[in-house]
C-alpha positions as CSV (number, residue, x, y, z in Angstrom):
1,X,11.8,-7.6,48.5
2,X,14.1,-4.3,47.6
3,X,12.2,-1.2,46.6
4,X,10.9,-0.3,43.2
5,X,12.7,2.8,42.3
6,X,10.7,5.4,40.4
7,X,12.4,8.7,38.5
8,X,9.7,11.2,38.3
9,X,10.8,14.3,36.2
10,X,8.4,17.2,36.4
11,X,9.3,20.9,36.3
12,X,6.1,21.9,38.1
13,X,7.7,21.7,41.7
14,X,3.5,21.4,43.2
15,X,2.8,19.0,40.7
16,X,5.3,16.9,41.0
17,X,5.0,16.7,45.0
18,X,1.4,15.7,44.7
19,X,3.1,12.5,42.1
20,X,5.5,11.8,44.5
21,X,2.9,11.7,47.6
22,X,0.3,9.5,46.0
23,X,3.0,6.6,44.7
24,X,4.7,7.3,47.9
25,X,1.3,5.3,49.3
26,X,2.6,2.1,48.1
27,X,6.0,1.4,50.8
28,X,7.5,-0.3,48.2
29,X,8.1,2.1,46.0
30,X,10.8,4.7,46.3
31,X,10.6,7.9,44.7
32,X,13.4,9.9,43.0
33,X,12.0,13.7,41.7
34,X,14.0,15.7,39.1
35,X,13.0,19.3,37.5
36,X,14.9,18.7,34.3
37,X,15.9,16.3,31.8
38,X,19.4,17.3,32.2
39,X,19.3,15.8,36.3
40,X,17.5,12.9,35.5
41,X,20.1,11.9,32.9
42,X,22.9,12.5,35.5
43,X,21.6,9.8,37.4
44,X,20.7,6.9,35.2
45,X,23.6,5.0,36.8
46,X,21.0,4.5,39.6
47,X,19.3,2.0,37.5
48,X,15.7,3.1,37.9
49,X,12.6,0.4,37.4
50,X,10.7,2.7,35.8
51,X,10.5,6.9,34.6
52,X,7.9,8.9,34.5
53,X,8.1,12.6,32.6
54,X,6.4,15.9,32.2
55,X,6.1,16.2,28.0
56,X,7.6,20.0,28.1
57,X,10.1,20.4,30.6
58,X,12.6,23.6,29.7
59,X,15.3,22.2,28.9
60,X,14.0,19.3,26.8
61,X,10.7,18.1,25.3
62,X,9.8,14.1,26.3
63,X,10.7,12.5,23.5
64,X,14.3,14.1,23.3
65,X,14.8,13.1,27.0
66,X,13.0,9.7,26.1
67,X,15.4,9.4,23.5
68,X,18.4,9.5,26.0
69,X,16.8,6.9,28.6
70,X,16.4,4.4,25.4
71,X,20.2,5.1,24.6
72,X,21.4,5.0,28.1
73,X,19.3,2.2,29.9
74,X,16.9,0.1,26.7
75,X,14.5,-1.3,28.0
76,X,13.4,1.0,30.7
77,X,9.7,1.3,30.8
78,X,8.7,5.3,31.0
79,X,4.8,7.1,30.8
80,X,4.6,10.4,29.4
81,X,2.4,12.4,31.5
82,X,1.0,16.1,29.1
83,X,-0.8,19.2,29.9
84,X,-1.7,18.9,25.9
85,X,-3.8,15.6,25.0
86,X,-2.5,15.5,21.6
87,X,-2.8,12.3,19.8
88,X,-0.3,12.5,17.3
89,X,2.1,13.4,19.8
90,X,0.4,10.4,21.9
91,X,0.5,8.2,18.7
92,X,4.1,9.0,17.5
93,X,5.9,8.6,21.1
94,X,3.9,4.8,21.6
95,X,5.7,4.3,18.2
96,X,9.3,5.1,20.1
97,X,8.3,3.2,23.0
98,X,6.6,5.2,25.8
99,X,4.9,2.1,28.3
100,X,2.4,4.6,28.9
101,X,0.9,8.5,28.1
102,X,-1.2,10.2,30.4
103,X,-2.9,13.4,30.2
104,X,-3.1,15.9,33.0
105,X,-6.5,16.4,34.5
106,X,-8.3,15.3,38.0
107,X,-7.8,11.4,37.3
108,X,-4.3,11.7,36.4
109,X,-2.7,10.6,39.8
110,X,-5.2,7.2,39.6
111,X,-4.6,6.6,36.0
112,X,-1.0,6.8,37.0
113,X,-1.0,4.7,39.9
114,X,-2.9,2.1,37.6
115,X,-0.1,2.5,35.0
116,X,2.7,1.6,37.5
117,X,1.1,-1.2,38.6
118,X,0.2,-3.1,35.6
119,X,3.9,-2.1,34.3
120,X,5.1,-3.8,37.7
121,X,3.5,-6.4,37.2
122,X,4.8,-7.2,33.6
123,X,8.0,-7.1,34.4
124,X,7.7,-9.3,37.4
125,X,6.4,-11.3,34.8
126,X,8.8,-11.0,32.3
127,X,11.6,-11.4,35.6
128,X,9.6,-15.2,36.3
129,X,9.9,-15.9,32.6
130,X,14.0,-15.1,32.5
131,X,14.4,-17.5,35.5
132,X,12.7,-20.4,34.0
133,X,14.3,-19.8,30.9
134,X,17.5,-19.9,33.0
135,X,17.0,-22.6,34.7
136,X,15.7,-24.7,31.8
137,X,19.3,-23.8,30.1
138,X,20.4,-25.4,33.2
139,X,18.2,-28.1,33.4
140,X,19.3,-29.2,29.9
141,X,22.9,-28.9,30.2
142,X,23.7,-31.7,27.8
143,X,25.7,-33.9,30.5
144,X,22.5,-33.9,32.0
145,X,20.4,-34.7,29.5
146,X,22.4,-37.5,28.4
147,X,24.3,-39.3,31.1
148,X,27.5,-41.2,29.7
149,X,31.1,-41.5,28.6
150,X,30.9,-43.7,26.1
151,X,33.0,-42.6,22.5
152,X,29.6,-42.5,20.7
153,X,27.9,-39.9,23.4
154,X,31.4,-38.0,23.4
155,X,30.6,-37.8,19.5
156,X,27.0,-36.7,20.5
157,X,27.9,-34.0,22.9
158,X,30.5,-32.3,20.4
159,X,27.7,-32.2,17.7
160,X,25.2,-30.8,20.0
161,X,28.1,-27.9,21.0
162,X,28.3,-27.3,17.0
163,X,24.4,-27.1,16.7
164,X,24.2,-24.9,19.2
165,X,26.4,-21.8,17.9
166,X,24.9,-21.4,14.9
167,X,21.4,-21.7,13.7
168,X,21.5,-24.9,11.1
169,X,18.8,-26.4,10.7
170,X,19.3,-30.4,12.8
171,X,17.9,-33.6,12.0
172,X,18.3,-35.9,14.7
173,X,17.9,-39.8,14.2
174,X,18.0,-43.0,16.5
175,X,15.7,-45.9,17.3
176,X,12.3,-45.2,19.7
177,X,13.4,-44.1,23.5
178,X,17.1,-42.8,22.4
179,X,16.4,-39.4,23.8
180,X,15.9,-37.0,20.2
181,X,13.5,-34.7,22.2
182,X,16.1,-34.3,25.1
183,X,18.7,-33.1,22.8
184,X,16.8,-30.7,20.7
185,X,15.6,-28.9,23.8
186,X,19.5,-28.7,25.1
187,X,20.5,-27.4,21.1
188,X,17.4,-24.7,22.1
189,X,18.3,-24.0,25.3
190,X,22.3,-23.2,24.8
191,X,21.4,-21.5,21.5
192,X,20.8,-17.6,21.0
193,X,17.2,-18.4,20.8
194,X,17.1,-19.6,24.3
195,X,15.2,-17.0,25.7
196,X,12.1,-17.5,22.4
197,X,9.8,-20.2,22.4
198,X,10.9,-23.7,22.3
199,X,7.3,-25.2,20.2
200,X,7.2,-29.1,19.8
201,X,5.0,-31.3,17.5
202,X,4.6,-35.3,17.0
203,X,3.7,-35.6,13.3
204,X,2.5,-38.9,14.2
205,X,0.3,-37.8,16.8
206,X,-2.1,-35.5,14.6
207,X,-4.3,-36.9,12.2
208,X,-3.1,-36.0,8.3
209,X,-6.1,-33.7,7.7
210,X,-5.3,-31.4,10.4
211,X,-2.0,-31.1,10.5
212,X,-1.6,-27.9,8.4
213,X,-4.1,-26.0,10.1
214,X,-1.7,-27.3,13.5
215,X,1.3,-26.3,11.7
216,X,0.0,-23.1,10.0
217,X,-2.4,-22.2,11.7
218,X,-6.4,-21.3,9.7
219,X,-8.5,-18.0,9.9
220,X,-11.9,-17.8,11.1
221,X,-14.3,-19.5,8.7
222,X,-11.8,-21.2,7.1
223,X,-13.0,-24.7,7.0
224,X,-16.1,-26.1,9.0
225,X,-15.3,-25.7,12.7
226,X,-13.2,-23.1,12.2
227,X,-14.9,-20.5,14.3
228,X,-12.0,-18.2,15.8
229,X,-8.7,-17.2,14.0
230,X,-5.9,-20.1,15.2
231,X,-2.5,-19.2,15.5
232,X,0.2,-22.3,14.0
233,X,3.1,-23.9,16.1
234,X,5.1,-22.3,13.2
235,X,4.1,-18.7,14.7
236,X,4.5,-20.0,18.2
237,X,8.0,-20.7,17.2
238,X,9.0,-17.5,15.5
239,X,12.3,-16.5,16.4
240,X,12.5,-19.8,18.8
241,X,12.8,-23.7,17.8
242,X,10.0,-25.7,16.4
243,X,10.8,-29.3,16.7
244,X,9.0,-31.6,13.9
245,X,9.2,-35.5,15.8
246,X,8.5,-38.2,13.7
247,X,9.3,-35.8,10.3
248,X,9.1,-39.2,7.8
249,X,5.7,-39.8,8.8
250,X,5.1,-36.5,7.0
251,X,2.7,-37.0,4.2
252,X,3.9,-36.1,0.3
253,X,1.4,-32.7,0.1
254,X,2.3,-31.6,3.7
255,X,5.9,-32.0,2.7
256,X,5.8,-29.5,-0.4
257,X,3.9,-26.9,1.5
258,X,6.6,-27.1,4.3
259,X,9.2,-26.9,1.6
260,X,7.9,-23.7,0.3
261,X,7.6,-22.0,4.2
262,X,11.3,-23.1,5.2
263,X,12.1,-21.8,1.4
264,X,10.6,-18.5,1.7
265,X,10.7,-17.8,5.5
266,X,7.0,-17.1,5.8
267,X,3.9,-18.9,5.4
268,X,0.0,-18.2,4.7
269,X,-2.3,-19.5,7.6
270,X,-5.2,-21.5,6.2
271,X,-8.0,-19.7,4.5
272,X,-6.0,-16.6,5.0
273,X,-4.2,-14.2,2.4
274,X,-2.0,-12.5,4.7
275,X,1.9,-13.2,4.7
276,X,3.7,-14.5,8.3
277,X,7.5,-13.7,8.2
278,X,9.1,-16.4,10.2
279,X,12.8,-16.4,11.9
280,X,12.6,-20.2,13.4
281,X,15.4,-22.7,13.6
282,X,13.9,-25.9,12.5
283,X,15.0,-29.1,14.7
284,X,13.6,-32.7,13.1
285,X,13.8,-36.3,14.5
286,X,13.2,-39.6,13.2
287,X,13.7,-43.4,14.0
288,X,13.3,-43.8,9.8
289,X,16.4,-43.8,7.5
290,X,15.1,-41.0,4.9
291,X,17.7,-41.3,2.9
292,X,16.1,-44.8,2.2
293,X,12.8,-43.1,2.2
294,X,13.8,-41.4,-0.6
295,X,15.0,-44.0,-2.6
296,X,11.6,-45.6,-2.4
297,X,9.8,-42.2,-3.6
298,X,8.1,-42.1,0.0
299,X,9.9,-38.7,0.9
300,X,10.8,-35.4,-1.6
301,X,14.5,-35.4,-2.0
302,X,14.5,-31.7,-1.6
303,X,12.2,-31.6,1.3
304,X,15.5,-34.2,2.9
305,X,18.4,-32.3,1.5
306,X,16.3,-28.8,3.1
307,X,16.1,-30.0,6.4
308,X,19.1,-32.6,6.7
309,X,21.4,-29.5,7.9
310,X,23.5,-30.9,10.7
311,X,22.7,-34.6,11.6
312,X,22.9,-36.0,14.7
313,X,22.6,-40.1,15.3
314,X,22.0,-41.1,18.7
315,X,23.1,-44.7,19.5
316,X,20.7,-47.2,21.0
317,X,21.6,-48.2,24.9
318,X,22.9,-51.6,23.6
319,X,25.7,-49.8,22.1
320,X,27.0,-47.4,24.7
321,X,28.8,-50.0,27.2
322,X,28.8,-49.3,30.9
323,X,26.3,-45.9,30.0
324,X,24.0,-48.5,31.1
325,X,25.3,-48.7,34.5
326,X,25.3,-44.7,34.4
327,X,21.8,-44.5,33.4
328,X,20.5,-47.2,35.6
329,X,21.8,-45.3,39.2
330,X,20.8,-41.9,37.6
331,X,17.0,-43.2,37.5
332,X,17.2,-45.4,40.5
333,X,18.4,-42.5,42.5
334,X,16.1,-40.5,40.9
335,X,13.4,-42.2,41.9
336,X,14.6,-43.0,45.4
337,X,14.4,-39.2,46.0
338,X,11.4,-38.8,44.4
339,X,9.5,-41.2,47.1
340,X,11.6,-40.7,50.1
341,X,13.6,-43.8,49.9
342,X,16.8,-44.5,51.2
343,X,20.0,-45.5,49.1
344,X,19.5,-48.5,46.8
345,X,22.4,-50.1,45.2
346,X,23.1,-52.8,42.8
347,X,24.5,-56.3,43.4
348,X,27.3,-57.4,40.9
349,X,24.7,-59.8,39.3
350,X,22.5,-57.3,38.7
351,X,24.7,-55.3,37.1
352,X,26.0,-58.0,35.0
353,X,22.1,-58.9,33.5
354,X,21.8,-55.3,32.8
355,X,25.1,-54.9,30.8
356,X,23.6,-58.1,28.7
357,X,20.6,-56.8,28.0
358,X,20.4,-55.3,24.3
359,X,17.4,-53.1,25.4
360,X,15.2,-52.4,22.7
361,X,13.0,-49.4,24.2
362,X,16.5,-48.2,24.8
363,X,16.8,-45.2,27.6
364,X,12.8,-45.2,28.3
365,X,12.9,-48.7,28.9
366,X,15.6,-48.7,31.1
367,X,14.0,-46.2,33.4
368,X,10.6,-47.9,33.7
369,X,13.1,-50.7,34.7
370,X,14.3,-49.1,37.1
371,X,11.5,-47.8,38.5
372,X,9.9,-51.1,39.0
373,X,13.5,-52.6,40.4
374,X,13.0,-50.0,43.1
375,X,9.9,-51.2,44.5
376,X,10.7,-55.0,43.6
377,X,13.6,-54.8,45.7
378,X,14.4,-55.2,49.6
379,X,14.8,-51.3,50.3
380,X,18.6,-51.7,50.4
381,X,20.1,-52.9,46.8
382,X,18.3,-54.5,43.6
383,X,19.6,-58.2,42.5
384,X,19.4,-60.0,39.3
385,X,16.3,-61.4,40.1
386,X,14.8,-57.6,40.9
387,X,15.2,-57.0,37.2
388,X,12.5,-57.5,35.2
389,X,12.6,-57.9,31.3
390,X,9.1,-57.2,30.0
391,X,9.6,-55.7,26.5
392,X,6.7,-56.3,23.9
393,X,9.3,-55.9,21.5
394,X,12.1,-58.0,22.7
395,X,11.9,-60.7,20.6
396,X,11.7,-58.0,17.2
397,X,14.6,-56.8,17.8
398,X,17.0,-59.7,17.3
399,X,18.8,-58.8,14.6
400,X,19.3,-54.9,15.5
401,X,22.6,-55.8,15.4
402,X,24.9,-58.4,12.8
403,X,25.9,-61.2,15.7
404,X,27.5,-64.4,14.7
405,X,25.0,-67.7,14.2
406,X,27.0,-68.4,18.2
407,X,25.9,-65.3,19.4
408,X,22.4,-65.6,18.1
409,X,22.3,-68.6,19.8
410,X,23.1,-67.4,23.2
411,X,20.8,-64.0,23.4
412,X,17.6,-66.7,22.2
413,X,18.8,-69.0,25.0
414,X,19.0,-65.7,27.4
415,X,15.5,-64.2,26.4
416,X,13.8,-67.6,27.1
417,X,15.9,-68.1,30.3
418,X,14.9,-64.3,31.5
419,X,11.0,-65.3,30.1
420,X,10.8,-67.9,32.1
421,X,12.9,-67.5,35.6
422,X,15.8,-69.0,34.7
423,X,14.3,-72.5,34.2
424,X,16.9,-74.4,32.3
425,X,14.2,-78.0,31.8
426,X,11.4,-75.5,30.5
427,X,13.5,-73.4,28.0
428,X,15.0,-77.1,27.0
429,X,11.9,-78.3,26.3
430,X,10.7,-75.0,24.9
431,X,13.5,-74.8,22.7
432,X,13.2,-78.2,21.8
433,X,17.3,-78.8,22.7
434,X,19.3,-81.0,25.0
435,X,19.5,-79.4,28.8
436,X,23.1,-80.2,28.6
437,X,23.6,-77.7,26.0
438,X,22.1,-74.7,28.4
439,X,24.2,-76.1,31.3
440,X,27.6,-76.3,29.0
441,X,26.9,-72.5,28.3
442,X,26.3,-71.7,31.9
443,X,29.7,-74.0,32.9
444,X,31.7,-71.8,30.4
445,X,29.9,-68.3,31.3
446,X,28.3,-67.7,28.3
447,X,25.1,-67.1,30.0
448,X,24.6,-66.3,33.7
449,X,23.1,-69.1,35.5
């Protein structure tokens, strides 16, 4: 750990020994003593952790000389240490930023050792914070959060690089499991906001009636219950992200009060009089079409047109080609390394049944996939018959996409054929059709046998 470097500037030569000797008592810290204002400035290069100063020093008072640290090095913590306990002097240098101001007497030296410590401590904290911020930005690079070459990703990616250098509001769209989340935290975290809060909120998930005291947040005694003051996601975002998942399930009310806070930039928390200004950049997501939504009178056409800003669609799995293939080894090797597995690779076949599978939980499915595959599988590569297909909704989803009557055809004979282990006589008699018609497909490849 390399020493914390201290500037003490004190004029009283005695004094200022007796300092430098108590915090000398910690070996980490390394003491630098100056008689002037003047020295002290002269070495700023050094890049001190923290300053301590003598209020009246002759050739400057503090707050000149604290003044000249803010200039040269912002962000430096320094304590004011007085003969004089004045507290409009106190009062008025807390206003410009001292971290601390101590007056001289016989508990000075403890009350300053106290002082160092607790501002060590912050900005250890505040050091912890800056690396997980950092490594989040990393985390969501966005060719890691989305895996893929496909044109329609490619399209995805240069959106997200647009969202992220300005502060537009972005509504994100795309069926259940496409990844919105994922993406608005990589707009967040490549944004100039990436170092502010990144708050998330399911509208879905929180019943109607409490969702603006979630949102806004409520004073004490606002409502039954409502027995301390609660601060809102929207004030947990200021001058971060707030992310509003599953915006069209946004009741009519809720979506003219929002109206009014993105409109104005501040908002009221419940039972409260007191105005909140607000800097956020407002990410949304649905799987809806609003613009339908609208039409039917179920969503306010200015609520849509205020949060539209840049939109984003993300395409479902079935539509991104070999990204499945991508995806698939990402989370299989994923999981491998996760529970100390060896290498695990895919046989031809099953690569084939997962490039005709349309997928209809799209990216979550295919990891949960995955991770089953893994443990289905003899330790060394996953086949076809490693691959299980156990969607509640796979049978809803049959006309996601326009196919001919032909095509139709063959992804009914497919889902029967996976439902029941590849069991031509059952699916014939399921399907109440000839045998020889399953066979025919499998003889010209337009199933897997």
């Amino acid at each position: 750990m390399s020493a914390y470097h201290i500037f003490i500037v004190e004029d009283d030569k005695w004094y200022g020994e007796i300092l430098q000797y108590h915090l000398s008592l910690n070996p980490d810290y390394q003491i630098t003593r100056f008689m002037n204002g003047k020295d002290c400035l002269a070495q700023l290069h050094q890049k001190p952790d923290l300053i301590t100063i003598d209020y009246s020093l002759p050739d400057m008072n503090g707050a000149e000389l604290l003044k000249k640290v803010q200039q040269a090095n912002p962000g430096t913590p320094v304590i004011v240490i007085s003969g004089q306990e004045d507290i409009a002097t106190a009062i008025d240098l807390y206003k410009k930023g001292i971290s601390d101001y101590i007056v001289k007497d016989d508990h000075t030296k403890d009350m300053l050792w106290n002082a160092v410590n607790r501002i060590r401590e912050n900005q250890s904290l505040k050091k912890e914070v800056e690396v997980l911020r950092e490594e989040l930005g990393q985390k969501y690079e966005f060719e890691k959060v989305i895996k893929g070459s496909s044109e329609s990703i490619k399209k995805v990616f240069s959106l997200m690089e647009k969202a992220a250098r300005t502060n537009i509001n972005v509504s994100i769209t795309g069926e259940t499991g496409t990844g919105k989340e994922l993406v608005a935290k990589a707009i967040h975290y490549h944004s100039d906001r990436k170092k502010k809060p990144f708050v998330a909120i399911n509208m879905a998930a929180i019943p109607s009636e409490l969702l603006e005291s979630e949102l806004f947040g409520h004073e004490k005694g606002a409502f039954t219950g409502a027995m301390v003051r609660k601060i809102g996601k929207f004030e947990e975002a200021n001058q971060g992200t707030i992310f509003l998942d599953e915006i069209g399930e946004l009741d009519m009310n809720l979506q003219s009060k929002l109206l009014r806070v993105l409109q104005e930039r501040e908002l009221v928390r419940v039972g409260g009089s007191e105005k909140i200004k607000l800097d956020i950049r407002l990410v949304v997501a649905t799987h809806k079409n609003l613009a339908e939504q609208v039409k039917q009178g179920r969503f306010r056409e200015d609520f849509y047109y205020r949060i539209m800003g840049l939109p984003i669609e993300l395409p479902p799995l079935r539509d991104r080609g070999n990204d499945v293939l991508v995806l698939a080894k990402y989370f299989l090797d994923d999981f491998c390394k996760q529970n100390k597995l060896g290498a695990i690779q895919f046989t031809p076949k099953a690569k084939e049944r997962l490039l005709k599978y349309h997928f209809p939980g799209n990216i979550r499915e295919l990891k949960s996939m995955m991770d089953l595959a893994a443990v289905m599988c003899d330790g060394k590569e996953i086949s076809d018959q490693d691959i299980s297909f156990n969607s509640p909704r796979a049978d809803q989803d049959l006309f996601a996409k326009e196919k001919t009557l032909k095509e139709y055809n063959i992804q009914i004979i497919e889902y029967f054929l996976n439902k029941y282990q590849r069991n031509v006589v059952q699916v014939a008699d399921k399907l109440d059709i000839g045998k020889s018609t399953i066979y025919k497909m499998i003889q010209d490849k337009e199933i897997e046998a």
